[in-house]
Each structure stands twice: as structure tokens, then as C-alpha cells.
LOLOLUM-630881 format. One record per residue (C-alpha): residue in three letters; x, y, z. Coordinates in steps of 0.02 Angstrom, whole numbers, plus 32768, in hexadecimal, padded with zeros to 4 digits. Last residue first. Layout:
REM residues N
ALAXYZ...
***
This chain:
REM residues 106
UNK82077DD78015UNK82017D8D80B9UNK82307E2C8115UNK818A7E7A80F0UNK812F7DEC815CUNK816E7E5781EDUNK80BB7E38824AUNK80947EEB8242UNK80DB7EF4818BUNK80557E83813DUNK80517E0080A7UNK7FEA7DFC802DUNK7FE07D817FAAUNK7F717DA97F11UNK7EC97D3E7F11UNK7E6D7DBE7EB3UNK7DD77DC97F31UNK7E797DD37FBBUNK7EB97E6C7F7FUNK7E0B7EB37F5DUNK7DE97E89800FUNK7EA07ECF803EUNK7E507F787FE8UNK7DB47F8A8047UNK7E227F6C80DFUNK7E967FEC80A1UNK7E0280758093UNK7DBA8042813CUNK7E55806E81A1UNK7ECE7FF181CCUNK7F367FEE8265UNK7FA57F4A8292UNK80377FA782FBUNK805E7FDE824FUNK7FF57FA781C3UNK805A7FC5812FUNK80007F4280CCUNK80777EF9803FUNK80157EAB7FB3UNK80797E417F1AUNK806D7E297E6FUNK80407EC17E5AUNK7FA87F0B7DB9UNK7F0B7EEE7E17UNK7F5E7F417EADUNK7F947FD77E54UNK7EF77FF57E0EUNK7E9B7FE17EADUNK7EFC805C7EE8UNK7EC180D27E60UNK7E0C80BB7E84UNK7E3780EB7F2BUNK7EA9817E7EFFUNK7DFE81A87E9FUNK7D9481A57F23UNK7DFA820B7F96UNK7E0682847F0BUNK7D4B82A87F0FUNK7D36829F7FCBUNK7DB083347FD1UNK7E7483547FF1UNK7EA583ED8010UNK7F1083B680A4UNK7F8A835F8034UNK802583418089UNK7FEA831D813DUNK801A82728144UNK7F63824C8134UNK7F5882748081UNK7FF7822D8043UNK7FE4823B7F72UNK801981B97F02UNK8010811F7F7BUNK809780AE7F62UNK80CC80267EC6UNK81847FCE7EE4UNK81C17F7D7E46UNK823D7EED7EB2UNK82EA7ECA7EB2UNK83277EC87F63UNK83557F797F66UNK82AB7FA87F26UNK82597F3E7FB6UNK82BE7FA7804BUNK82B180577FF6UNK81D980367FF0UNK81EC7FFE8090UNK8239808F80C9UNK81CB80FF8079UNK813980AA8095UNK816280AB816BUNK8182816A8161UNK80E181818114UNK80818145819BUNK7FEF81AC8193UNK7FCE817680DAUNK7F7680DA812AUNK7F9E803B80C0UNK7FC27FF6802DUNK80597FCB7FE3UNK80627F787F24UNK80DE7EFD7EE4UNK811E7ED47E3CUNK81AB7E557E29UNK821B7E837DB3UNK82627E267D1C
***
């Protein structure tokens, strides 16, 4: 049985999701990442509307892991992935953050 975990973060550092997406699903674990990459550059087009749904959606994912991964590198959040480590931590899920290499405990 696998593990589920989500990753939440800024989309600007999709480089760093990628990788640690590759790194958990070679240990063993179902690995859930941001849909679209809006601050990466990838989706330009992208509106108020749709932000508020990839939200919504991201909440999703984090009611349904196991586990929460915050790609936080050099310890940056943005408001949106605050909102969502509150959720996080209002459904007592464990979270554990890549600025402070807690990724290579799982």
C-alpha cells in the first residue's frame, strides 16, 4: 500500500517539485504536485478565477495525503501555501519542510 503525500509550495520553484517529486516516488510513495505551475512561467494566462480554483484543488490534495511536503526553499512561502500549511495543520497531517531537509526523512 502507498503512502500518499502532497507538495505544496510556490510554483516558482518548479525545478525543486520535480525533483522531489522523482526522489519520494522512487522511495515508494503516491507523490501529489501542483497541476498547473503558474509562477514558473508556464501559465501566464492565468486569472483570479483559476487561481481560486487550483486553491480549492490543493486543498483537495492535502485533505486526501497522508503526508505534507512544503517546498519552501531557502524558507519562502507565499500567502497561498501558508493558507494551505494552516489547513495542513487544522487537519493534524504531518508536515514536514524541504528548507530544513526534513524531506530526507521520509
Amino acid at each position: 500500500m502507498y503512502i500518499s503525500v502532497v507538495l505544496i509550495g510556490s510554483t516558482k520553484f518548479k525545478k525543486k517539485f520535480r525533483k522531489v517529486e522523482e526522489q519520494l516516488s522512487l522511495k515508494g510513495y503516491l507523490v501529489f504536485t501542483p497541476s498547473v505551475y503558474t509562477q514558473s512561467g508556464d501559465s501566464p494566462e492565468c486569472g483570479v478565477e483559476v487561481k481560486k480554483v487550483l486553491d480549492n484543488a490543493a486543498k483537495m490534495k492535502i485533505a486526501r495525503s497522508e503526508i505534507v511536503v512544503v517546498i519552501d526553499v531557502d524558507g519562502y512561502m507565499g500567502s497561498s501555501t501558508k493558507e494551505q500549511v494552516a489547513f495542513a495543520e487544522m487537519l493534524n497531517k504531518p508536515i514536514f519542510y524541504y528548507s530544513k531537509g526534513e524531506v530526507d526523512r521520509l
